[in-house]
LUMZA-856638 format. One record per residue (C-alpha): x, y negated, z negated; residue number from 1; residue in three letters. Coordinates in Angstrom, 3 decimals, always signed. Each point is the difference from the previous one (the first is absolute). Layout:
+----------+----------+----------+-----+------+
|        x |        y |        z |  nr | rest |
+----------+----------+----------+-----+------+
|        X |        Y |        Z | NUM |  ALA |
...
+----------+----------+----------+-----+------+
//
This chain:
+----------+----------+----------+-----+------+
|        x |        y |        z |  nr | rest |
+----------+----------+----------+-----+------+
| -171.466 |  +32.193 |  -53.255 |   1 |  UNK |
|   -0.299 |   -2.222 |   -3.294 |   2 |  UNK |
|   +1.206 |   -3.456 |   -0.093 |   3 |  UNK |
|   +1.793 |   -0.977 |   -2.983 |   4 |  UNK |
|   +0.836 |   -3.559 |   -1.948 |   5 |  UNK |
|   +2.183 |   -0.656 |   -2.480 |   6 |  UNK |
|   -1.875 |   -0.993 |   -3.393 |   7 |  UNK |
|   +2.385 |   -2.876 |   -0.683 |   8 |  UNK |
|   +0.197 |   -1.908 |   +3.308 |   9 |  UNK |
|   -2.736 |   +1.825 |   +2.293 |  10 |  UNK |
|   +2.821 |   +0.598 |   +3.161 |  11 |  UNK |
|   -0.641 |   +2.772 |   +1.914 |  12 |  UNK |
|   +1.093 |   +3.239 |   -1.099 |  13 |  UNK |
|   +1.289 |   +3.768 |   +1.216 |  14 |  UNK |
|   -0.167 |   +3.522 |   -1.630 |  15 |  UNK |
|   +3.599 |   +0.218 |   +0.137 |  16 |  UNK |
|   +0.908 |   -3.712 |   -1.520 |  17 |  UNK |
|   +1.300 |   +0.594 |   -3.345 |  18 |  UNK |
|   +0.980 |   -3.473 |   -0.552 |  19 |  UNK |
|   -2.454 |   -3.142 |   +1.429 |  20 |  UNK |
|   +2.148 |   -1.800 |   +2.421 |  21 |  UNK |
|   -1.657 |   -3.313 |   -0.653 |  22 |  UNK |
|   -0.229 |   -0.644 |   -3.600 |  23 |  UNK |
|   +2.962 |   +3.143 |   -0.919 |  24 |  UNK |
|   -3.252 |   +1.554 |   -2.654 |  25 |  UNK |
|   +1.276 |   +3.845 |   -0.495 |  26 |  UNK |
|   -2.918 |   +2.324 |   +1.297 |  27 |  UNK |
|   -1.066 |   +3.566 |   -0.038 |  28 |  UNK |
|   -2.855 |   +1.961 |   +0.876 |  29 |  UNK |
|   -2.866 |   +0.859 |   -2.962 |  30 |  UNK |
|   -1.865 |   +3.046 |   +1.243 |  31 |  UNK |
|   -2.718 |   -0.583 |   -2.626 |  32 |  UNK |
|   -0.813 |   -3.407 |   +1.539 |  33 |  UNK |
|   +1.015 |   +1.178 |   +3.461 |  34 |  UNK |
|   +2.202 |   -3.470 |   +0.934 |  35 |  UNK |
|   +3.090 |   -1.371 |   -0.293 |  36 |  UNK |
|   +0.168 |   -1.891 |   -3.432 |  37 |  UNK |
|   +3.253 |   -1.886 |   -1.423 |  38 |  UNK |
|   +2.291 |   +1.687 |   -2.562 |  39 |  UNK |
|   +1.893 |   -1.046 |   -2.432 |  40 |  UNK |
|   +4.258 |   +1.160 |   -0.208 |  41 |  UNK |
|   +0.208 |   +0.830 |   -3.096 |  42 |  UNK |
+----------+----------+----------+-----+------+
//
C-alpha cells in the first residue's frame, strides 16, 4: 500500500482522509499524479 503526506504539513496521510487532521488542508485524490494533493473549496 502507498503512504501518503499532506503537502502543507507532511503528517501522515490515508486514502480515505478528505480533510488533513493536523493542519485541516482540504484533500482529494489526482489520478494523473497518482497521490493525494490539497484542494482548494471554491
Amino acid at each position: 500500500m502507498k503512504a501518503f503526506a499532506c503537502r502543507v504539513c507532511g503528517s501522515r496521510l490515508f486514502f480515505e482522509n478528505s480533510v488533513c487532521v493536523t493542519c485541516g488542508t482540504g484533500l482529494g485524490f489526482s489520478r494523473g499524479e497518482a497521490d493525494i494533493v490539497a484542494v482548494d473549496a471554491a
